[in-house]
N, C-alpha and C positions, 0 to 999 in steps of 0.2 A: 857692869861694874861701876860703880862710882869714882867719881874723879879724884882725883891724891892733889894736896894746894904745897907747893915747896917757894921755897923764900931764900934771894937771893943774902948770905954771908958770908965775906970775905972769899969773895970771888966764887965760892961755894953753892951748889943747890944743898936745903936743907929740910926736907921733909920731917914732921914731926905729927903724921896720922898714923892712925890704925890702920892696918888695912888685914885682906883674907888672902891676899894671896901669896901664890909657896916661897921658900926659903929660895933666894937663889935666881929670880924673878928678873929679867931682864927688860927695865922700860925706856924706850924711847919720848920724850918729853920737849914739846913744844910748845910755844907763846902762842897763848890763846888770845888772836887780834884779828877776829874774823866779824870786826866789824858789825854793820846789821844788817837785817831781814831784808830794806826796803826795796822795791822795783827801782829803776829807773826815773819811772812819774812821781812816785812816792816822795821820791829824792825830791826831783823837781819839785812837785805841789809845798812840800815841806820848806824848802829855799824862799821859792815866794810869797807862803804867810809867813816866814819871818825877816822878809824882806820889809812889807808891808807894815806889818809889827813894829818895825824897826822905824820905819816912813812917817805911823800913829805917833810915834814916841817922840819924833823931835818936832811932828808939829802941832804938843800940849795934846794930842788926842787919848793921851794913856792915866791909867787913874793907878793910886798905891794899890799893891796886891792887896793890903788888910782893907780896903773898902769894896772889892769883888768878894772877899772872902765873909764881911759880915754881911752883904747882900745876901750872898745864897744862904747865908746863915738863916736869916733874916724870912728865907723864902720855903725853910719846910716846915 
């Protein structure tokens, strides 16, 4: 089944899809906050290149996005 998207109004859920199933339908509906996929290392790994990132950036090692972006432009 496909997922149904409702939007909160005036303290209200207000569903305004299509759907196929019967007259009468009872759903339980929860906040989809599950986060993401990643391992634990993933997490980590992740943390510290943008720790690092972060470390390039204040010390002048970082260049504007639109100068990496007409490089590879530049490179097919």
């Amino acid at each position: 089944m496909n997922k149904l998207r409702a939007k909160v109004q005036k303290g209200r859920l207000v569903v305004d899809e299509p759907t196929t199933l019967p007259e009468g339908t009872v759903l339980d509906l929860v906040v989809d906050d599950e986060g993401d996929d990643l391992t634990d290392e993933e997490r980590a790994a992740l943390h510290a290149a943008l720790e690092r990132s972060a470390e390039d950036a204040k010390s002048g090692k970082a260049r504007p996005a639109s100068e990496v972006v007409q490089d590879l432009r530049r490179k097919r």
